[in-house]
N, C-alpha and C positions, 0 to 999 in steps of 0.2 A: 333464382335464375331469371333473365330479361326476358323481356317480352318484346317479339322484334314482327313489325306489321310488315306484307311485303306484297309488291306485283311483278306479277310474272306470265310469259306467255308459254303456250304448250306448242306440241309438236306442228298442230294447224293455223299459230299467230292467233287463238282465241286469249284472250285477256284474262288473269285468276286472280285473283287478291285474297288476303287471309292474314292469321297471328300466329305463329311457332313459337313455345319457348325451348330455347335454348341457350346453351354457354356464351355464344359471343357470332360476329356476322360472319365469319367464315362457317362455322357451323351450319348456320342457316344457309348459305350458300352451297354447302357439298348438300346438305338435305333435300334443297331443292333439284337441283341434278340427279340424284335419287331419284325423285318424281318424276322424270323427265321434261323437267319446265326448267326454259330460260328464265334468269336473273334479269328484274329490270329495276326495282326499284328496291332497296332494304333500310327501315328504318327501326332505329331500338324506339320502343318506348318508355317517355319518361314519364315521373311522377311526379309532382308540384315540386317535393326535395332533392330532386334530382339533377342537379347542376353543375356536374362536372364537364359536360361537354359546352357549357354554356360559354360563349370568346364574348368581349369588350373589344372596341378599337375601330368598328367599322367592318365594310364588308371587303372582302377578299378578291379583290381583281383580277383578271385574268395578266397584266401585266405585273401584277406582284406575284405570282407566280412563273413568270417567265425569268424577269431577274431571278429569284431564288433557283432556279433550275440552270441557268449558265453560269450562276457564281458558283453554284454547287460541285456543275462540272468540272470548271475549271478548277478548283481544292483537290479533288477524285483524281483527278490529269496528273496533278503537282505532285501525289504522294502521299496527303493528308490523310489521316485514318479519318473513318466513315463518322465516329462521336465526336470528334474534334471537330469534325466540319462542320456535323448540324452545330454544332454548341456557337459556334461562331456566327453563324447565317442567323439564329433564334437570336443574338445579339445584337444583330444591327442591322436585324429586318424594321423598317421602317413602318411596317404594318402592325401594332399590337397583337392583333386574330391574328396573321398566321405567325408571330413571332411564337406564341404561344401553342399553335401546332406545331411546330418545329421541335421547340423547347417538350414536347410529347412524344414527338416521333424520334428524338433522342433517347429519354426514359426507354420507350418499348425498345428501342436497338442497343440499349446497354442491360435489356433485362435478359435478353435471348434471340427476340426476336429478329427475322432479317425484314431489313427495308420495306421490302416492298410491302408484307404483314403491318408494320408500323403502321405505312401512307393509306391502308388499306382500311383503318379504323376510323378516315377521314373524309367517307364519303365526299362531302360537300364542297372538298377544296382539291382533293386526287381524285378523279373522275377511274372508272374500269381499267382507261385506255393507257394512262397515266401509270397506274399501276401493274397493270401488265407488262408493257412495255419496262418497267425498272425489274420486273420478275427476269423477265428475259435477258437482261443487260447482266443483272447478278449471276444468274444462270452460265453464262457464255463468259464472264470476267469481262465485259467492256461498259461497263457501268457509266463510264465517261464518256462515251462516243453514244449512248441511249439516251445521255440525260441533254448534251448537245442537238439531237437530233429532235427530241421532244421539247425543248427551244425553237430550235424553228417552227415545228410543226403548232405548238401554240400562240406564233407571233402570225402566222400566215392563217391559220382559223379564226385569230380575232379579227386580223385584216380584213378578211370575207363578212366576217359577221358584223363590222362597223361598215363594210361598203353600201348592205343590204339596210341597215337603219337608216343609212344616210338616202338612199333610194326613197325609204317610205316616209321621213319627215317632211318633205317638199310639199306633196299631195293632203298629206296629215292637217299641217299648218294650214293651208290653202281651205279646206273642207271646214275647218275648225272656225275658220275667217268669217268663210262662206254662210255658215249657219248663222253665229253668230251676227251678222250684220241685217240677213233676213230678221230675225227674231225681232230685230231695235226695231227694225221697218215697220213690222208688222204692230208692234205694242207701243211705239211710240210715235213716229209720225204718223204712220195710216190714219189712225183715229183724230186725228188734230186736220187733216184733210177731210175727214168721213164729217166731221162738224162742221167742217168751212161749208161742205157742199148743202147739206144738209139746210142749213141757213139760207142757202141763195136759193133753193130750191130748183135747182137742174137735173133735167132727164140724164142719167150715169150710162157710159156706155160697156160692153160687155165687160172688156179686160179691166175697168175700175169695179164693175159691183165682184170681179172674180176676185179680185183684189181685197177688196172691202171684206167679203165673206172670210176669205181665211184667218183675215184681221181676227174678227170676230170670233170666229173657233178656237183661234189660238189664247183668246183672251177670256173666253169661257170656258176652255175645256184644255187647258194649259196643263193639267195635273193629268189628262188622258194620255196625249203626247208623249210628257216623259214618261210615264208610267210603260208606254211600249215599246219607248227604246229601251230603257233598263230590263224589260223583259224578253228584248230580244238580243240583249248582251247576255244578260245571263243564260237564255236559252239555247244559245249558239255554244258557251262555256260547257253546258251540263253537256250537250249534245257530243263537244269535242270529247269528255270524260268516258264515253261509250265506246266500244270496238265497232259499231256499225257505223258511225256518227261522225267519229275521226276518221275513219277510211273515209267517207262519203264527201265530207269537207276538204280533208288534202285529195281526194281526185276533185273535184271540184278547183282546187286552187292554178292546179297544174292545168287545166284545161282554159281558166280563162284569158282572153286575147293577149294582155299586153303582160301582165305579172306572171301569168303560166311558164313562159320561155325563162325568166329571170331565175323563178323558182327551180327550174327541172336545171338548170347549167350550174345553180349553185349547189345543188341536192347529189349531182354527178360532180362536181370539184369535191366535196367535203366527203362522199363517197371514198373514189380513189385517192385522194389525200391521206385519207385516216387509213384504209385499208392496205396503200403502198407504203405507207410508215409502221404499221406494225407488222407487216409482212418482212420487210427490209430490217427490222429488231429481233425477229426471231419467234417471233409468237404465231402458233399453227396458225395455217389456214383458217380450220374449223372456229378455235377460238379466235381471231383477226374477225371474220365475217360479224360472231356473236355481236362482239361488241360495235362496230363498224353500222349494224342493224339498228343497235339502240340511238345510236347519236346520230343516227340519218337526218331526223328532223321533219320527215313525210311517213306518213303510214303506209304510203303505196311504195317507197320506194323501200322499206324497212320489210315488207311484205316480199319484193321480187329478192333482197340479201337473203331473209331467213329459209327461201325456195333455193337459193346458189348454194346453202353450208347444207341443206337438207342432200341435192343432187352430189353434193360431194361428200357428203356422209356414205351415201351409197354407191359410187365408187364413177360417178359422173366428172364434167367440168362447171366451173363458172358459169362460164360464158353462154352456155343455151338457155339457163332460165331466167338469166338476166336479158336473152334476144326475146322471149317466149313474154315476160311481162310486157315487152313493148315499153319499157318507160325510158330508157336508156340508148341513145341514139346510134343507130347502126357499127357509125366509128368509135363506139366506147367497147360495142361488144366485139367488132372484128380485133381490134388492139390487144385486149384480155385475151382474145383467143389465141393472138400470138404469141402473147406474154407467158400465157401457159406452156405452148409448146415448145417455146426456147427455152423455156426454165429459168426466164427474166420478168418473171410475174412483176414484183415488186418496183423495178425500173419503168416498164411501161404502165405501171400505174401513176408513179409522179409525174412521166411525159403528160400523163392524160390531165391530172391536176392543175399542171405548170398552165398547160394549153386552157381549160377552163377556168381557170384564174382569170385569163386575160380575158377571157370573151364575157366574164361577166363584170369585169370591167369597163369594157365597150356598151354592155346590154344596162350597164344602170347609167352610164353617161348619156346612152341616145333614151334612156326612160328620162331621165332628165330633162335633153331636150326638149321630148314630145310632150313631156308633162307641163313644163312652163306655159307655154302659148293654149295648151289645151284648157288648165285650169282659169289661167285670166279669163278668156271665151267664158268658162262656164259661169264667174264669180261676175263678171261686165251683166253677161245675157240674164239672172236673175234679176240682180238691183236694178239694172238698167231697165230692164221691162216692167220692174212694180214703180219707181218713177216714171217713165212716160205712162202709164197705164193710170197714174193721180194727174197727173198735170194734163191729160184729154179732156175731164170736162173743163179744165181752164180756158183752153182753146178755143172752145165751145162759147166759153161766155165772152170770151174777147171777140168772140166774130161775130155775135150776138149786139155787141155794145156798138160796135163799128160799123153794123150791120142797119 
């Protein structure tokens, strides 16, 4: 029997981790529900000979899963039976890896299995959401209007997620420059100055010996340096891997001036995006929220979801402990509250989406803005000041000589 490692949170968002054996991941899944612990993470383990889940071909994109899901639909729309269709899609997926999941998740749906069970053995390429969402479509018979819609919704979450990298390469590059260019300074001209002067024997004035010294540090104790940035990359990692460490960092994230706002508008798009779409599929509240929690992407904000399915476990709404966390902007929770009481939850959640789509739109174009002009300043004002800061005692000696 597999041996399958797994994490998972409890009824108070504490973090569990551990190894069950059992027959296969759904097992493991209804077990842990047993325990009353959310599903976050389930992995089988393998053994050096264990190589049947192992794909060739590269990695599996989020746009090679979009195609496959509208071609799909569209075969499901036409009439196509459900093994003719994978058989065809695993044919002339231009992706080896998922052609090869495909070509499996055929197998499983010609052995008994339905659908969604198949995509379900696929962690890493059908995410929860994904498969829920086709439970439900099979469930109800509109299997093609679930698999259209989870198209969109993974063309518009990648949108989001490439508009946000593209945000943070700007400032990345720029930092990257920035460092980089001090370091040459420092180990390669300063010293070639620190000799000239050295030679002529001139009094140095402050910002040259401040100058000078770092030189030196940097050139003596060069292995100290990196040694505490890699320790403080890793220690921020191990930190992030804690339940007190990751809460403490993403409130941290959400708080600071200029990235805070970017983060909470895309944390509340991806929010009601995910949530209005599985809700508008067919998949309970309760389970919509679960999963909706895991893919938030913030601990604080996965924190005030798994307090909303709790208050509605108990026979509460939404919308109060989504007001009560405070993360979530006045107008996110009066809307849900309407969305509840109309009985158009699902509708006023993609309004809410649509609308934060755009504003983080806006919010990475003027971070853009303010970022351009901001980093030049910063990247001018270092080099610029350790050259004027060598070229003073030049000054010095030229007004000396003329003098």
């Amino acid at each position: 029997m597999p041996t399958f490692s797994y994490s998972a949170r409890n009824a108070t968002g504490a973090l569990q981790q551990g190894e069950v054996e059992l027959a296969d991941r759904q097992d493991v899944v209804g077990w842990l529900r047993k325990q009353r612990l959310i599903p976050i993470r389930i992995e089988e383990k393998k053994t050096s000979l264990d190589l049947a889940n192992i794909t060739f071909g590269g990695r599996i994109k989020t746009r090679d899963i979009v195609i496959f899901t509208r071609q799909f639909a569209t075969m499901i729309n036409s009439g196509l039976p459900l093994v003719q269709s994978l058989d065809i899609l695993a044919q002339q997926s231009e992706n080896k890896s998922l052609s090869k999941v495909i070509a499996q998740v055929q197998r499983d749906v010609e052995s008994g299995n339905t659908l969604a069970d198949a995509l379900r053995q696929h962690p890493k390429v059908f995410t929860d959401l994904y498969v829920n969402m086709v439970a439900a479509g099979e469930a109800g018979g509109i299997l093609d209007v679930i698999l259209l819609r989870l198209a969109t919704f993974l063309e518009k979450s990648d949108a989001l997620r490439r508009k946000i990298k593209g945000a943070m390469v700007y400032p990345g590059v720029i930092f990257t420059v920035a460092i980089g260019a001090v370091a040459t300074l420092l180990i390669v001209v300063i010293p070639t100055f620190q000799t000239m002067f050295e030679g002529a024997g001139v009094p140095l004035p402050g910002p040259t010996l401040l100058v000078i010294g770092m030189s030196e540090a940097l050139q003596a104790y060069w292995y100290v340096f990196l040694g505490a940035i890699v320790a403080a990359v890793f220690s921020i990692r191990y930190a992030y891997k804690t339940d007190s460490g990751q809460l403490a960092i993403d409130r941290f994230m959400l708080k600071t001036p200029i990235f805070g706002s970017l983060l909470r508008k895309t944390a509340v798009a991806r929010f009601t995006r995910t949530l209005g779409t599985l809700v508008a599929s067919g998949v309970s509240i309760l389970d919509g929220l679960e999963i909706t929690a895991r893919t938030a992407g913030n601990r604080v904000i996965q924190d005030a979801v798994m307090e909303s399915r709790s208050s509605i476990a108990g026979g509460e709404t939404i919308s109060e402990p989504l007001k009560r966390a405070g993360v979530f902007p006045p107008m996110v929770v009066s809307m849900i509250n309407v969305g509840e009481q109309t009985g158009g939850l699902d509708e006023m959640l993609t309004k809410i989406a649509d609308f934060y789509d755009e504003e983080v739109d806006q919010a990475v174009e003027a971070l853009l803005s303010a970022m351009e002009p901001v980093m030049i300043v910063f990247l001018g004002g270092i080099v610029g000041g350790m050259i004027v800061a060598m070229y003073l005692p030049i000054f010095d000696m030229i007004n000396a000589v003329q003098g």
